[in-house]
Backbone bond lengths (Angstrom), bond angles and torsions (degrees), N, CA, C in turn:
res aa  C-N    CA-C-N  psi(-1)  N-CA   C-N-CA  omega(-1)  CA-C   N-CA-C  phi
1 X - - - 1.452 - - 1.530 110.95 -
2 X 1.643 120.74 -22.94 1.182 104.13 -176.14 1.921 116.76 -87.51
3 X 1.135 67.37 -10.35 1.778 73.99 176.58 2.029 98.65 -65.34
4 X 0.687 125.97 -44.20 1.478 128.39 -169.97 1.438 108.08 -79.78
5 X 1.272 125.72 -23.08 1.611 123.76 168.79 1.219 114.71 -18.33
6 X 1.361 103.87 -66.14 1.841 134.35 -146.73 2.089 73.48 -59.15
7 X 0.989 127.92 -67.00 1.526 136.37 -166.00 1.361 113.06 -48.69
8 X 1.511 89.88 -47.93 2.071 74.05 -158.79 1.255 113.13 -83.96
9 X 2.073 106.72 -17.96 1.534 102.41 161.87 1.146 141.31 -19.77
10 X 1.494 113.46 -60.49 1.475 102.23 -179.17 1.476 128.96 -56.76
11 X 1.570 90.26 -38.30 1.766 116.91 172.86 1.586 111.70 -46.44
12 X 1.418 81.86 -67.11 1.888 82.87 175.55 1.514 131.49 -52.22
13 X 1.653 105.78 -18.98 1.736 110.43 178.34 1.636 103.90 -92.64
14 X 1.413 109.69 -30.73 1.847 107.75 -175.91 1.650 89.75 -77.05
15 X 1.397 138.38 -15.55 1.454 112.67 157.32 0.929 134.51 -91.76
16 X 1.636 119.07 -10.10 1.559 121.22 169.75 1.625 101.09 -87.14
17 X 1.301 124.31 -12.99 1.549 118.12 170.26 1.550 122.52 -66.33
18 X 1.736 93.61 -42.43 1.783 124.50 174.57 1.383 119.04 -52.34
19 X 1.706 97.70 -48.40 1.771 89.99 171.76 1.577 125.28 -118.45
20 X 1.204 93.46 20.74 1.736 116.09 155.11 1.617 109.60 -78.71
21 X 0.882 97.52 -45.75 2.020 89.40 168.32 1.509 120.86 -85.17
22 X 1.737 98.83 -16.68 1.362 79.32 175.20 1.601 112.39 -71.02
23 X 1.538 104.58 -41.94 1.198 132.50 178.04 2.018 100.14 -22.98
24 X 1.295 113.57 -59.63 1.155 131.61 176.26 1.700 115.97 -48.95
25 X 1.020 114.13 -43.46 1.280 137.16 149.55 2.024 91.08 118.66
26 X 1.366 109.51 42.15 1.431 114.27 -177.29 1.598 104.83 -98.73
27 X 1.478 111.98 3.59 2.063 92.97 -175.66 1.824 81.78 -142.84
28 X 1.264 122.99 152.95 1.557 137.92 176.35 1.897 95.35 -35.41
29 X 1.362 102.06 164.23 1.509 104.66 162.89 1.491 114.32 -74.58
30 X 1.387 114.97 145.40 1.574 114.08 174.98 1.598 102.46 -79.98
31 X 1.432 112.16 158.98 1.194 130.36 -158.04 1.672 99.78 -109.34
32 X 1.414 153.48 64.69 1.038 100.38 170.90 1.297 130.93 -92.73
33 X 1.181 115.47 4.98 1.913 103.38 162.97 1.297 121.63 -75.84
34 X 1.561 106.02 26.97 1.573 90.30 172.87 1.752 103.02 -96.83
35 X 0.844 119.18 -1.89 1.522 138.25 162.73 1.470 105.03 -47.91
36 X 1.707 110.96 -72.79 1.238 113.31 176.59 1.486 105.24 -62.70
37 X 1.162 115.63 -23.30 1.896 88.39 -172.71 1.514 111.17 -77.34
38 X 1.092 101.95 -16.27 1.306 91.76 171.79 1.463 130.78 -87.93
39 X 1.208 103.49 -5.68 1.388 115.69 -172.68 1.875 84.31 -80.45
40 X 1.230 90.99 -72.79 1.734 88.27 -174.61 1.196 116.83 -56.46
41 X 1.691 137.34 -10.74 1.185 114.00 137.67 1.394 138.81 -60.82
42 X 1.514 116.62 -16.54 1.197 120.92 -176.86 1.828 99.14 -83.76
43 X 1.042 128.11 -50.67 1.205 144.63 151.77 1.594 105.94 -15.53
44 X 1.243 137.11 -67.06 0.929 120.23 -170.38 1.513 112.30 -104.27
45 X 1.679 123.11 41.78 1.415 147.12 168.13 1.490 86.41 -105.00
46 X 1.504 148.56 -89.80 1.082 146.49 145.15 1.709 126.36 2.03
47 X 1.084 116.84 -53.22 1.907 114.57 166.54 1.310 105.10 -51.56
48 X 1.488 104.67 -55.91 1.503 117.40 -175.20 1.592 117.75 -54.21
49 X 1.119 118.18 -8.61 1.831 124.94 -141.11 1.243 80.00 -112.89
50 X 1.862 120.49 -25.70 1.758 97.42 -152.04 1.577 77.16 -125.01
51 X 1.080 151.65 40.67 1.788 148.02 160.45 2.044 83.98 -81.67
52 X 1.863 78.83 150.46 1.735 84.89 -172.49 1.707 100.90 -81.14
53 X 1.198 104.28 168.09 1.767 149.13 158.46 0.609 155.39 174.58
54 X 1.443 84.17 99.67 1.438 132.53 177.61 1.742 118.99 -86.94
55 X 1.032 103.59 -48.19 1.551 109.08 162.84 1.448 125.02 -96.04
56 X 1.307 116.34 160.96 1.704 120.71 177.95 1.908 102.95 -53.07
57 X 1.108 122.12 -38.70 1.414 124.07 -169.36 1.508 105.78 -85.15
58 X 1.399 135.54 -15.68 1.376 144.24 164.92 1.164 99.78 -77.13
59 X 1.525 118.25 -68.54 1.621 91.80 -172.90 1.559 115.37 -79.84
60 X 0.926 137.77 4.90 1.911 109.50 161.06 1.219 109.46 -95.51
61 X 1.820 125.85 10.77 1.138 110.03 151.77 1.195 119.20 -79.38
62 X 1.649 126.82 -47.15 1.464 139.38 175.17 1.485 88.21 -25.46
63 X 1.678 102.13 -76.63 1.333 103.94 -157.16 2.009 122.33 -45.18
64 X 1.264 114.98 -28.80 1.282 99.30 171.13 1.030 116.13 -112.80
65 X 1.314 122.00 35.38 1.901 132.02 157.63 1.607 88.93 -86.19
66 X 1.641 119.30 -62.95 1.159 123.91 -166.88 1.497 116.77 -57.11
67 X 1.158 114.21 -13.96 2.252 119.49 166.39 0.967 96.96 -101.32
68 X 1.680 144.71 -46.25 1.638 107.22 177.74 1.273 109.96 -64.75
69 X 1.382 123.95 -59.79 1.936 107.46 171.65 0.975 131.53 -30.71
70 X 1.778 125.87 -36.53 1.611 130.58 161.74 1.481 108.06 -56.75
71 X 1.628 133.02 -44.14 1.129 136.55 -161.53 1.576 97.90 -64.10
72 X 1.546 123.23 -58.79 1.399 114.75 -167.40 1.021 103.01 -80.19
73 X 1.561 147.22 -36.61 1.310 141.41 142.65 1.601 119.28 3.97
74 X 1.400 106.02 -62.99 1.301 114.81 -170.78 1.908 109.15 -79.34
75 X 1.011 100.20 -37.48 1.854 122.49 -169.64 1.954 106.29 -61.08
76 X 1.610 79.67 -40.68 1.857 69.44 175.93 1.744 140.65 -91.24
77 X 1.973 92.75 -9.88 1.462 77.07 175.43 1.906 102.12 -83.76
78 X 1.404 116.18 -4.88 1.233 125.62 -165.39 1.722 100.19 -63.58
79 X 1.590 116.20 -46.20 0.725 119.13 177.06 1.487 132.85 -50.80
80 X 1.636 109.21 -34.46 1.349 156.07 -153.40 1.630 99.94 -76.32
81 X 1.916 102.15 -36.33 1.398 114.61 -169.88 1.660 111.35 -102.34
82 X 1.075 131.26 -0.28 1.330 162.84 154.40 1.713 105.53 -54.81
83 X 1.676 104.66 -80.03 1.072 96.11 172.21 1.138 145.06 -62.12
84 X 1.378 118.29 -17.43 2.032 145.65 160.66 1.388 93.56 -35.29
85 X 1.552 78.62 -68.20 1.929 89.17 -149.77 1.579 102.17 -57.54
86 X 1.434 131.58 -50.64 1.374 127.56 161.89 1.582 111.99 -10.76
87 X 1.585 95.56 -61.13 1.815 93.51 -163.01 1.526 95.13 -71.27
88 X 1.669 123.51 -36.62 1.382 110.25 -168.98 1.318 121.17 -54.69
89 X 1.546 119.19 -32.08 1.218 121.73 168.33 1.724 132.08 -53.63
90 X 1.384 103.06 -29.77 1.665 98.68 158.37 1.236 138.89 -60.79
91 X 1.451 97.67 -24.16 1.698 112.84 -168.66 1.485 127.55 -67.81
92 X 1.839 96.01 -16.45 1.748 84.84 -160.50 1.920 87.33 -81.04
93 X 1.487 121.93 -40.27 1.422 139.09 176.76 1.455 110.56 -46.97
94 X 1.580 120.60 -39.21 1.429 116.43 -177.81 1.769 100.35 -83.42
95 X 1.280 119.83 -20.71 1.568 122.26 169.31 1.502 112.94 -69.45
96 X 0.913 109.16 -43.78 1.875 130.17 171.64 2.094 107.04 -52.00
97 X 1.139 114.59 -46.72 1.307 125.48 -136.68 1.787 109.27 -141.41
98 X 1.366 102.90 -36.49 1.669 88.63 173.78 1.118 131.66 -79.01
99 X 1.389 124.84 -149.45 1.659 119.92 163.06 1.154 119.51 -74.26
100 X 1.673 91.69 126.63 2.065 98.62 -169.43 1.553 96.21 -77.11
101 X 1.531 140.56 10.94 1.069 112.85 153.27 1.526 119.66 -76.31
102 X 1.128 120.82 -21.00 1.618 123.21 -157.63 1.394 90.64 -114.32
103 X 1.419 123.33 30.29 1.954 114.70 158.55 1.146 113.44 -84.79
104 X 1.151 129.96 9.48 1.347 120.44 165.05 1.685 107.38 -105.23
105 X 1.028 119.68 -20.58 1.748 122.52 162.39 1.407 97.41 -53.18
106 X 1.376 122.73 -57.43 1.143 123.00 -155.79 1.328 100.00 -66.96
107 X 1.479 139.98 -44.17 1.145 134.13 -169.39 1.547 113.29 -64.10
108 X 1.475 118.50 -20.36 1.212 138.71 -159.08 1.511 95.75 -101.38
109 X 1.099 153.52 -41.97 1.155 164.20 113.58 1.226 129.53 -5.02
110 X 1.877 111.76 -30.36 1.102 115.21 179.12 1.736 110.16 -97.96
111 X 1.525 109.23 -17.04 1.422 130.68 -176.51 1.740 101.08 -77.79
112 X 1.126 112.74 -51.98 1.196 110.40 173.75 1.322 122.50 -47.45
113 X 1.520 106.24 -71.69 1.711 111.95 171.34 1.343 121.78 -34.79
114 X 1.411 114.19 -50.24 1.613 119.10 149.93 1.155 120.12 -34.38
115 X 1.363 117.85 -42.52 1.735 106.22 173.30 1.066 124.22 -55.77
116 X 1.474 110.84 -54.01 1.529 133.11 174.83 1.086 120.92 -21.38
117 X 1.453 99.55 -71.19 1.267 125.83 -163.20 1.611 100.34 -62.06
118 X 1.314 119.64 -47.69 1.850 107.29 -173.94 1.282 104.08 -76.67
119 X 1.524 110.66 -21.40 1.917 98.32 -166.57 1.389 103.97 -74.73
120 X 1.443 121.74 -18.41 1.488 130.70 141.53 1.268 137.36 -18.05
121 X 1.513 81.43 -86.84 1.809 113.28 169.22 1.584 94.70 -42.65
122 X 1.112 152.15 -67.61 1.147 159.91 -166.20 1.412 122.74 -45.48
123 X 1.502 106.14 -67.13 1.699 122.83 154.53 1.596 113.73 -47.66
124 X 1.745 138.98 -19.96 0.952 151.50 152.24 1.702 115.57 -49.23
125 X 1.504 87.35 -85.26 1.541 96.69 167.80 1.838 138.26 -20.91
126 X 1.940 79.44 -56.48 1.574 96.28 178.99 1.775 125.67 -76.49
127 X 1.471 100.81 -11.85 1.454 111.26 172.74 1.371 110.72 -111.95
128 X 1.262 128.61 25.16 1.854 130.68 179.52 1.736 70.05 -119.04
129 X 1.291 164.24 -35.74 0.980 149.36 -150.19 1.278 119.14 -81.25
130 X 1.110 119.33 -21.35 1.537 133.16 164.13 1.747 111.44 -98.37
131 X 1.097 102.98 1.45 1.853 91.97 -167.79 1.606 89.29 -88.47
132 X 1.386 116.69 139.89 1.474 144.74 169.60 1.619 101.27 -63.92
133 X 1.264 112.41 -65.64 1.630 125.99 -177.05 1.453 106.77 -43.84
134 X 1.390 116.75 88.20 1.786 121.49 155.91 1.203 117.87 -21.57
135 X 1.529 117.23 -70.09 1.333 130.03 -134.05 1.074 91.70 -92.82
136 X 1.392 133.24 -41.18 2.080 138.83 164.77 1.484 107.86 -36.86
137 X 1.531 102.81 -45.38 1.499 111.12 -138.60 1.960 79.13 -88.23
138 X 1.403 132.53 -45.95 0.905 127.97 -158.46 1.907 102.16 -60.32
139 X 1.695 90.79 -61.95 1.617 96.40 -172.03 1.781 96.88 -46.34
140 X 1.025 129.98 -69.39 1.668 113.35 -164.20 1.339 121.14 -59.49
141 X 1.648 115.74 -15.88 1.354 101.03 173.29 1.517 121.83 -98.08
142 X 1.543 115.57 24.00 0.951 153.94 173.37 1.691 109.00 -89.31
143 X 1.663 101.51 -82.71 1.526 95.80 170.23 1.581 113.77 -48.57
144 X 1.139 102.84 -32.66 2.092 96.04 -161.27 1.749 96.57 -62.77
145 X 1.016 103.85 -45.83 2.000 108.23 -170.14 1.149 128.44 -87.72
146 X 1.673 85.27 -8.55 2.148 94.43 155.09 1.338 93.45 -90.80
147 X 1.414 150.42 -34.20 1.288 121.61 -170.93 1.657 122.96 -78.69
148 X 1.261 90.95 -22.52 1.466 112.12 170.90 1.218 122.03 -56.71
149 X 1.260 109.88 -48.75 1.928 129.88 157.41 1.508 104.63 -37.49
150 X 1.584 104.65 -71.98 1.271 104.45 -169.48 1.370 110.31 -52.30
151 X 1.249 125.39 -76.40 1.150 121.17 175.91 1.694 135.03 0.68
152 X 1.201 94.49 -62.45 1.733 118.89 -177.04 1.802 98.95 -82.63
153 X 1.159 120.02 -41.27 1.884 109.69 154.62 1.388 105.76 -74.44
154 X 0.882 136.86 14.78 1.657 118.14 148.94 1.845 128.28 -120.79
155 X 1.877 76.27 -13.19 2.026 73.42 158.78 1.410 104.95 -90.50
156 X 1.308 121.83 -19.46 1.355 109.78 177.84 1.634 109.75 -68.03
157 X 0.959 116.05 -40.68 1.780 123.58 -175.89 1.390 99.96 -61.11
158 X 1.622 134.32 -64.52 1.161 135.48 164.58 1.533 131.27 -11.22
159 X 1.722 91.70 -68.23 1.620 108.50 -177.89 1.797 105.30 -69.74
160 X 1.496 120.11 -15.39 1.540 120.49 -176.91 1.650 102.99 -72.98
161 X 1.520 91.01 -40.77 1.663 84.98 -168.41 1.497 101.11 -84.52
162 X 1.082 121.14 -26.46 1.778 112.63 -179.45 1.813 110.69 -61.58
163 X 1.524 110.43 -43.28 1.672 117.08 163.65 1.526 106.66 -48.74
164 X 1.083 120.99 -56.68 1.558 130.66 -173.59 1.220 101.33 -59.30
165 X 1.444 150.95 -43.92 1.237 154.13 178.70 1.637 134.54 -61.34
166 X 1.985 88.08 -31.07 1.431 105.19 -174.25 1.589 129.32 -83.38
């Protein structure tokens, strides 16, 4: 474990920085049951997966248990990337304006959220891939890859002003 110190340091201060402002009430509330919702959305993609069909009337029920379960499946990490980008938007201003000791939290903070946000985008992606529904599947993979955009223009804005700072 000590070999990994030197690493997660920074990590560990851009999250005690992260919910020190939230703490303040300066960044959205953190979510963590959106963890579980997704689990129990994934959860009930799986209930749905194992209902019998055996008959013509079993399976086109399966089948549209198994697209509304894809639908919220897909809806919550979307949501998940909504709230990222929220916090990403503070970052390039708290790089601009906070304590120039903790701009490198912030940069670290802003890399992270970046993670989020695609490992999101990703869990999005991978559950619009089975959804039947076009016009669902289009609008969210629409929102998901505009937020994704944003995202990556605001860690980029972030990391400009944290260079600019240093």
């Amino acid at each position: 474990m000590r070999t990994l110190a030197p690493y997660l340091h920074p990590a560990f201060q851009a999250a005690v920085l992260l919910l020190g402002l939230w703490a303040q009430g300066s960044l959205p509330s953190p979510r963590p049951a959106d963890a579980g919702e997704d689990a129990r959305a994934f959860d009930a993609v799986l209930r749905a997966m194992r209902l019998p069909r055996t008959s013509d009337d079993e399976k086109r029920a399966r089948q549209a248990a198994v697209q509304r379960a894809l639908h919220g499946a897909a809806e919550v990490p979307l949501r998940v990337m909504r709230r990222v980008v929220d916090v990403l938007k503070m970052l390039p201003d708290l790089a601009r304006t906070g304590n120039p000791n903790a701009v490198s939290d912030v940069a670290v903070g802003a890399l992270l959220a970046y993670a989020a946000a695609h490992g999101a985008l990703h869990n999005v992606r991978i559950n619009l891939a089975s959804i039947k529904d076009e016009t669902f599947a289009a609008k969210l993979r629409a929102d998901a890859e505009a937020l994704g955009e944003e995202a990556a223009r605001l860690r980029d804005a972030t990391m400009t002003a944290v260079r600019e700072r240093m």
